[in-house]
Biopython code that builds the backbone (N, CA, C, O; Angstrom):
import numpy as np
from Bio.PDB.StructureBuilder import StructureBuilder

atoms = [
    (1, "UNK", "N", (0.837, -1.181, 0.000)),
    (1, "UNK", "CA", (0.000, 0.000, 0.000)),
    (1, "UNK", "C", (0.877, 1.237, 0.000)),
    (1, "UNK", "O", (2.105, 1.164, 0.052)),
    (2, "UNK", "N", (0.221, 2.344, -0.059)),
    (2, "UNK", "CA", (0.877, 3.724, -0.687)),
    (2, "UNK", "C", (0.087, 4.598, 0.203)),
    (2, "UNK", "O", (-1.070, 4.334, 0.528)),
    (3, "UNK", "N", (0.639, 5.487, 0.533)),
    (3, "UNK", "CA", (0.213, 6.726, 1.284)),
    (3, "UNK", "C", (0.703, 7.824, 0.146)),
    (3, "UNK", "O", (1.838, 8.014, -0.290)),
    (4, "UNK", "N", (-0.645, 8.537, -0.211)),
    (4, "UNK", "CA", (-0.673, 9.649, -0.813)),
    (4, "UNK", "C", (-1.207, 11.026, 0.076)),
    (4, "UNK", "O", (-1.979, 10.959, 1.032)),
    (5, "UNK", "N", (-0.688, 12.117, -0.399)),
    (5, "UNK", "CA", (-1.006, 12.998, 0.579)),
    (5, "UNK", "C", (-1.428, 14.327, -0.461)),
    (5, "UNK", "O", (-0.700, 14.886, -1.281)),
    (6, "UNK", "N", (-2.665, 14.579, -0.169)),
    (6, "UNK", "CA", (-2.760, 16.364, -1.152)),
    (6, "UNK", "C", (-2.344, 17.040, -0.422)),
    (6, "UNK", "O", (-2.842, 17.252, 0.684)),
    (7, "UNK", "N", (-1.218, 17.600, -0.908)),
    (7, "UNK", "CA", (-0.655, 18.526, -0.274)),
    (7, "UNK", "C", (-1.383, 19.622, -0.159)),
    (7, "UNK", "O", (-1.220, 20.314, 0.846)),
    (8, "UNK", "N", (-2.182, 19.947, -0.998)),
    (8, "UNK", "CA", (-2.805, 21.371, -1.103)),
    (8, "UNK", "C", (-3.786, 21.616, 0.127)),
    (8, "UNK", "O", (-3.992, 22.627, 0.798)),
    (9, "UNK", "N", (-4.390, 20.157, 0.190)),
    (9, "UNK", "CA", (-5.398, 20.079, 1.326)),
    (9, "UNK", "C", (-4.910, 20.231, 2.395)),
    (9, "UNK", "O", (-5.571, 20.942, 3.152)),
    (10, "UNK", "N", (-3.531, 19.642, 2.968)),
    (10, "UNK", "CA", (-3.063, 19.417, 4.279)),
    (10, "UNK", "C", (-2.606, 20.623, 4.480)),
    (10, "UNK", "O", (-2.040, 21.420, 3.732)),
    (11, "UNK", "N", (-3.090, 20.688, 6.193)),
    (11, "UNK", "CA", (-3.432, 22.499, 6.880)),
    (11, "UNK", "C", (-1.282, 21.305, 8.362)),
    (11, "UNK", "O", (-0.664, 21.656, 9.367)),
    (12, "UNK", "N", (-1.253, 20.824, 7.994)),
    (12, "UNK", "CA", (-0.337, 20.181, 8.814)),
    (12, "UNK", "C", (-1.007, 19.857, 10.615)),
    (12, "UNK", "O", (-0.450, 19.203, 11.497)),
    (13, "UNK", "N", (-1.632, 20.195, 10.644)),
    (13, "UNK", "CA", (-2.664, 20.244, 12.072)),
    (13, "UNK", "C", (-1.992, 18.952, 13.540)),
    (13, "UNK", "O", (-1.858, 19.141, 14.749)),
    (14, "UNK", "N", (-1.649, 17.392, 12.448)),
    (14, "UNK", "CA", (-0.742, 17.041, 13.266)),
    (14, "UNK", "C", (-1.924, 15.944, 14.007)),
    (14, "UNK", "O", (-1.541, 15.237, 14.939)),
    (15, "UNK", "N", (-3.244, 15.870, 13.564)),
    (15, "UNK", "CA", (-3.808, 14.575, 13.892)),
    (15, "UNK", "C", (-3.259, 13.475, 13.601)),
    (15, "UNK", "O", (-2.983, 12.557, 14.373)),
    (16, "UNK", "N", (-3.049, 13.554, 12.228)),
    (16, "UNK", "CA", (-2.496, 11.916, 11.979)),
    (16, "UNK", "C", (-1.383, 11.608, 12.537)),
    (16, "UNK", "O", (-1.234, 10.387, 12.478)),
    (17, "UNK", "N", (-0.197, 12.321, 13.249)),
    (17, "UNK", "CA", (0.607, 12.163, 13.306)),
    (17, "UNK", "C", (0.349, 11.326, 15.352)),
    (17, "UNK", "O", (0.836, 10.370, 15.956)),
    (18, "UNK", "N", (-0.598, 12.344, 15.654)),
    (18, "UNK", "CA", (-1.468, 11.460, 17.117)),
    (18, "UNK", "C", (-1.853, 10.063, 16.567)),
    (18, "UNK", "O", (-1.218, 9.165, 17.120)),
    (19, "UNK", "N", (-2.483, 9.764, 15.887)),
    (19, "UNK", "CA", (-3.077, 8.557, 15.308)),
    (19, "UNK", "C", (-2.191, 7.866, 14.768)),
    (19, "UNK", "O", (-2.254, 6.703, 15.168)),
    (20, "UNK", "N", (-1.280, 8.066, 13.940)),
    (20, "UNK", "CA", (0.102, 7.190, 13.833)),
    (20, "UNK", "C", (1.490, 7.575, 13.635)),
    (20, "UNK", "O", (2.123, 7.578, 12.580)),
    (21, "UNK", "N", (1.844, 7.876, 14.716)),
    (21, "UNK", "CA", (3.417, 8.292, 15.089)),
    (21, "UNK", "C", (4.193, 7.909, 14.415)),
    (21, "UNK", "O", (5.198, 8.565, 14.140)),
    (22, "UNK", "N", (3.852, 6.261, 13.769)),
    (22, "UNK", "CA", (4.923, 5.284, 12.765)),
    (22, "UNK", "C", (5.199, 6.054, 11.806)),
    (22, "UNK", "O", (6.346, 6.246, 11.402)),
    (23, "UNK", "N", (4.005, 6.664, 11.261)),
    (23, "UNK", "CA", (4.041, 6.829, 9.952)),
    (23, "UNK", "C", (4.408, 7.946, 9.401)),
    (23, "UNK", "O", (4.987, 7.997, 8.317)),
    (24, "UNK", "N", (3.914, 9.554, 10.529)),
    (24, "UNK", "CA", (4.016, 10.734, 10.141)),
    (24, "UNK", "C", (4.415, 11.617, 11.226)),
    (24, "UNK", "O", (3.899, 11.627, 12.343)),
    (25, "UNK", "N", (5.379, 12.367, 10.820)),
    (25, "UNK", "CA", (5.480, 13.288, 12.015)),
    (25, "UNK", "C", (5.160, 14.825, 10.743)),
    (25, "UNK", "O", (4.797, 14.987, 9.578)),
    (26, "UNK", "N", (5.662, 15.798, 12.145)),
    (26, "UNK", "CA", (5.713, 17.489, 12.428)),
    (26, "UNK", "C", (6.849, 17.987, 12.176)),
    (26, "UNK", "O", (7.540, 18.028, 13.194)),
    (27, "UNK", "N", (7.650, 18.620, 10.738)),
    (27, "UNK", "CA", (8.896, 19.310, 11.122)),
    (27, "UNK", "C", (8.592, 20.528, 11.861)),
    (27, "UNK", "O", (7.423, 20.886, 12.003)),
    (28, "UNK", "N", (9.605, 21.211, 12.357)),
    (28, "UNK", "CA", (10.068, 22.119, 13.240)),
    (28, "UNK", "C", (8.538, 23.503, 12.317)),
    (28, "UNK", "O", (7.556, 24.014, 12.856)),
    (29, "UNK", "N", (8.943, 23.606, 11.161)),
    (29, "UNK", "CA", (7.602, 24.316, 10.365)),
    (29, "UNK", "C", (6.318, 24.243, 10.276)),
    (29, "UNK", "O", (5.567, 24.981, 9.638)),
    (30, "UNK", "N", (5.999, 23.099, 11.099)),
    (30, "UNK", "CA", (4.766, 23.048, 10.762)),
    (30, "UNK", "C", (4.022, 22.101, 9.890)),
    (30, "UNK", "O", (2.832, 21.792, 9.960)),
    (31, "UNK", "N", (5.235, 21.558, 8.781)),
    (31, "UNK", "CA", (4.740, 20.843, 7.760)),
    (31, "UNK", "C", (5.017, 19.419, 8.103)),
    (31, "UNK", "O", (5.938, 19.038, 8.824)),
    (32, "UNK", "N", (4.136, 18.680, 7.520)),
    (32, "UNK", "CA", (3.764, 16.604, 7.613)),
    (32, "UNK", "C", (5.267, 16.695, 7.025)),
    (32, "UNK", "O", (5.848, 17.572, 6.385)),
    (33, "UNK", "N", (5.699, 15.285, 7.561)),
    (33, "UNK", "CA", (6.607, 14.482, 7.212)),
    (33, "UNK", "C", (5.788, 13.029, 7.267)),
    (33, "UNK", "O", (5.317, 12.437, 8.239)),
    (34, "UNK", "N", (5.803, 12.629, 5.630)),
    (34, "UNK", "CA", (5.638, 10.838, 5.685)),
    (34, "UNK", "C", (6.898, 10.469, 5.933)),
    (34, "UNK", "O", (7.891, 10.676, 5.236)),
    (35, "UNK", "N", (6.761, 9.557, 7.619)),
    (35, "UNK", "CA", (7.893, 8.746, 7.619)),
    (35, "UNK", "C", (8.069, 7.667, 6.878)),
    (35, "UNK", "O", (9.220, 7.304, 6.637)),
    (36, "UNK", "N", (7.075, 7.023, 6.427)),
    (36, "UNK", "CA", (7.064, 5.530, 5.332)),
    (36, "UNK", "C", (5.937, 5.345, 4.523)),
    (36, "UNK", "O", (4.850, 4.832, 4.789)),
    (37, "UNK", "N", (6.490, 5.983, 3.205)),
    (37, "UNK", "CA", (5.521, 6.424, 1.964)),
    (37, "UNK", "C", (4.345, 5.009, 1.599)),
    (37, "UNK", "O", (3.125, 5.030, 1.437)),
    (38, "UNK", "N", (5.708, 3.429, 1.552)),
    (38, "UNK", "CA", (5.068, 2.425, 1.655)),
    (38, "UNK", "C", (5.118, 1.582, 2.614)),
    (38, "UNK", "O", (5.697, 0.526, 2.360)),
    (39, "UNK", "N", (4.595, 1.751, 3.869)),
    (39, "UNK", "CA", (4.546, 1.217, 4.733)),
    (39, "UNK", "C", (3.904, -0.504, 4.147)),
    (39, "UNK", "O", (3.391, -0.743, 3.053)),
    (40, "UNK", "N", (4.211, -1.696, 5.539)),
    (40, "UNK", "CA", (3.652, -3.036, 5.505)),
    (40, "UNK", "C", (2.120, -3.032, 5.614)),
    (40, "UNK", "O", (1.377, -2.053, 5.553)),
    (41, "UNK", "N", (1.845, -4.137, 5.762)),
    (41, "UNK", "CA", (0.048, -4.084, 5.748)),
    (41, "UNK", "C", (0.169, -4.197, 7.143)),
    (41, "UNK", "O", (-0.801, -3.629, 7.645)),
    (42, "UNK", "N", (1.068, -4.769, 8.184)),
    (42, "UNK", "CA", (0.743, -4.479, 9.520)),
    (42, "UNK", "C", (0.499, -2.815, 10.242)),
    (42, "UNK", "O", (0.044, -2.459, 11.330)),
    (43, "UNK", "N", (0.985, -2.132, 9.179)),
    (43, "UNK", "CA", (0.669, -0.685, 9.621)),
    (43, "UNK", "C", (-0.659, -0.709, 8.810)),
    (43, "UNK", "O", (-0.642, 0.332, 8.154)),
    (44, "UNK", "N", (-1.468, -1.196, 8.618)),
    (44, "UNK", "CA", (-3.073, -0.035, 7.792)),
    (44, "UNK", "C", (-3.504, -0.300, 8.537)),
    (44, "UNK", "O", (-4.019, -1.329, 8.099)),
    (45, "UNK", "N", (-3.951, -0.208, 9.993)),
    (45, "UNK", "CA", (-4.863, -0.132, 11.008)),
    (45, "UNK", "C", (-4.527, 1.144, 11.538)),
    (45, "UNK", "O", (-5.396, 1.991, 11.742)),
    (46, "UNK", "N", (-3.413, 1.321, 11.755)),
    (46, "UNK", "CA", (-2.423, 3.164, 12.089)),
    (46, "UNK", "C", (-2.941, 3.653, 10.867)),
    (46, "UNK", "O", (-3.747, 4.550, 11.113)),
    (47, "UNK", "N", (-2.830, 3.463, 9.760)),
    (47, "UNK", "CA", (-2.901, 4.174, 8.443)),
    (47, "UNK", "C", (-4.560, 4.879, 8.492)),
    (47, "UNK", "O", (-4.922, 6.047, 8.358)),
    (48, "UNK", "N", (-5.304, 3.676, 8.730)),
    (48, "UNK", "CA", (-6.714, 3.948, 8.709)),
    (48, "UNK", "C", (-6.631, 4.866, 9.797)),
    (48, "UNK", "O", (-6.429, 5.948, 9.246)),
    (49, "UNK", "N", (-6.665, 5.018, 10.822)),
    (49, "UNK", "CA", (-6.926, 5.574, 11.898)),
    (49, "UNK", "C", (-6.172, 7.039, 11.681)),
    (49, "UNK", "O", (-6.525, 7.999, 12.367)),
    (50, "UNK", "N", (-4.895, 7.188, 10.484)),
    (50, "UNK", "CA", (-5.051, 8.355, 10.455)),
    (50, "UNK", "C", (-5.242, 9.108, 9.518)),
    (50, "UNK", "O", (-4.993, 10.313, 9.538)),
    (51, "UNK", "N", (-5.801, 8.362, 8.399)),
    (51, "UNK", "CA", (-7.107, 8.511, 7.262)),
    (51, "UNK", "C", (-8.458, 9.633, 7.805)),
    (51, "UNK", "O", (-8.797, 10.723, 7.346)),
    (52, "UNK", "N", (-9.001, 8.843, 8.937)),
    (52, "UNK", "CA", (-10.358, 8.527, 9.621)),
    (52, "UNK", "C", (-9.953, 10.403, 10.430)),
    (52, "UNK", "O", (-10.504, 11.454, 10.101)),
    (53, "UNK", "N", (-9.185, 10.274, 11.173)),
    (53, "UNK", "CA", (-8.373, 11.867, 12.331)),
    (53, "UNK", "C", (-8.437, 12.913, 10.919)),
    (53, "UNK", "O", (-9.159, 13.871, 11.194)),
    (54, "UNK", "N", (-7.925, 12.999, 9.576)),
    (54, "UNK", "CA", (-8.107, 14.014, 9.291)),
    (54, "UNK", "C", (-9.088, 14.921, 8.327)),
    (54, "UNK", "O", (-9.760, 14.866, 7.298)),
    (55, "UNK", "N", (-8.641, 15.895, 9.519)),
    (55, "UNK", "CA", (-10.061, 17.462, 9.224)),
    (55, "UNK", "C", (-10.047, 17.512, 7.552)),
    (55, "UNK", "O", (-10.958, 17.994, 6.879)),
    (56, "UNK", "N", (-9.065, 17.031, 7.126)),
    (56, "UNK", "CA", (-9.083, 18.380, 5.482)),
    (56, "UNK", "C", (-9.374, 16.681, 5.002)),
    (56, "UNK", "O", (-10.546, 16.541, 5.352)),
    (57, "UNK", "N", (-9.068, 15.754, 4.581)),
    (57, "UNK", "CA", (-9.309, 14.466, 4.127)),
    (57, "UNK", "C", (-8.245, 14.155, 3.141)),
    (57, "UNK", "O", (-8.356, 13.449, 2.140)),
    (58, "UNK", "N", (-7.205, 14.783, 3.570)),
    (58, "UNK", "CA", (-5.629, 15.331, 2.816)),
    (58, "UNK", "C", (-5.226, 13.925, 2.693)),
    (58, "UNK", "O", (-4.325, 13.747, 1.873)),
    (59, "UNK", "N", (-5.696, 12.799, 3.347)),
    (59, "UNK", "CA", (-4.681, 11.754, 3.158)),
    (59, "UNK", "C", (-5.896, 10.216, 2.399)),
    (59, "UNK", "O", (-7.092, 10.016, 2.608)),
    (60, "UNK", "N", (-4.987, 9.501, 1.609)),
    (60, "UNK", "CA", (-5.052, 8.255, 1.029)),
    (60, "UNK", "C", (-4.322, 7.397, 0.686)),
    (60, "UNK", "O", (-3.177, 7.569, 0.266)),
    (61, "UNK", "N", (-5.004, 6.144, 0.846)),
    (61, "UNK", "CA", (-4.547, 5.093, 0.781)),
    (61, "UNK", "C", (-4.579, 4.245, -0.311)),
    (61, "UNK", "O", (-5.655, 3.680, -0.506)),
    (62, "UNK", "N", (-3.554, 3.985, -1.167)),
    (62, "UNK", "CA", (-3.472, 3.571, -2.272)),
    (62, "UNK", "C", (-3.229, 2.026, -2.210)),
    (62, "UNK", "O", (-2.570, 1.826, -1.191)),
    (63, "UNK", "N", (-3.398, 1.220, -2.654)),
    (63, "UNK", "CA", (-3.567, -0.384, -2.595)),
    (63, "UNK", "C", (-4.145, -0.970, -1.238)),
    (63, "UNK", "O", (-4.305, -2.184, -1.108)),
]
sb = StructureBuilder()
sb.init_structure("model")
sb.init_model(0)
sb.init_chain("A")
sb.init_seg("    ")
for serial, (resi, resn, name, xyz) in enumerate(atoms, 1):
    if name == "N":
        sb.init_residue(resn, " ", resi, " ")
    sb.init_atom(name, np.array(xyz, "f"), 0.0, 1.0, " ", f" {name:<3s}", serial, name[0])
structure = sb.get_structure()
């Protein structure tokens, strides 16, 4: 699976990054960091959960 992100949409707010720490953090700016673009399938339960957390709907899941 693939984590895609609209950038345009994402306000960086930093839910998903509560919902899965694995996957995404906060630089020092403000802006998302994907820590693992293709994460395993043992992460899409984190993935979903931080699908589900965001406000703008900035994030998807590809395969």
């Amino acid at each position: 699976m693939k984590i895609v992100i609209d950038w345009v949409r994402c306000e960086g707010n930093g839910a998903c990054v509560v919902a899965a720490p694995e996957l995404f953090d906060i630089d020092n700016e403000d802006m998302l960091i994907v820590l693992d673009e293709t994460p395993s399938e043992d992460k899409r339960a984190a993935l979903e959960r931080a699908v589900a957390s965001c406000p703008r709907r900035a994030i998807v899941i590809e395969g």
